[in-house]
N, C-alpha and C positions, 0 to 999 in steps of 0.2 A: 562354699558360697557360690551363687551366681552372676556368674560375670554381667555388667550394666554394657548395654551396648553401646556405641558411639553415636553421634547422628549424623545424619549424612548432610553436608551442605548443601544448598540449594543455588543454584546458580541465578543469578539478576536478569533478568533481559533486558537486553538495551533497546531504547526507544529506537526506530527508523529515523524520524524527526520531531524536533518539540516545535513546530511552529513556525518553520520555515516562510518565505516570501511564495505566494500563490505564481503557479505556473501558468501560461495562459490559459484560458478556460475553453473545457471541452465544445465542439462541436458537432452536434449528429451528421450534419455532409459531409465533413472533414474526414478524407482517408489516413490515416494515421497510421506510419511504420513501426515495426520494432523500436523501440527505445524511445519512445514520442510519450515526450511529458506533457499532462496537461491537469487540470486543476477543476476539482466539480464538487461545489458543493462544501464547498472550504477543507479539501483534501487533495494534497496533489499525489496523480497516480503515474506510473509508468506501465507503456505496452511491450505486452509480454511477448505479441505478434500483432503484424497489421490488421487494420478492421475499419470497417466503415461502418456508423451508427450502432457502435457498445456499449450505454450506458453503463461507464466507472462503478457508479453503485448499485447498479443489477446483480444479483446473486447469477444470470444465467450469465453474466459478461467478465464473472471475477477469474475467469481462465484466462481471458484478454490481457486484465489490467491487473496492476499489482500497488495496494494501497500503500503508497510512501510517508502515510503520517498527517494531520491539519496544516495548514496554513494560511496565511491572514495577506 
């Protein structure tokens, strides 16, 4: 007979956040450092490095910032 294989489990991913409290909200004059949370768009993001005017949810700006999840 042939052996039945096993299955493999599949691992969960854990949410970043479910809904956290809104960070202060981005602004485009605002020089922003590494580790500078801020909040756009009912998502708070953290920098990945500093920048001056990188729109959070720009696909050219997602090397910047790093989506930490929604927030209210």
């Amino acid at each position: 007979p042939t052996p039945t294989p096993t299955p493999t489990p599949t691992p969960t991913p854990t949410p970043t956040s479910t809904g956290g409290t809104c960070a202060v909200a981005w602004s485009s004059s605002t020089t922003y450092t590494t580790g500078a949370a801020v909040s756009y768009n009912g998502v708070n993001y953290t920098a990945t490095y500093g920048s001056t005017g990188a729109v959070p949810s720009d696909p050219a700006s997602w090397a910047v910032w790093k989506a930490d999840g929604p927030c209210t």
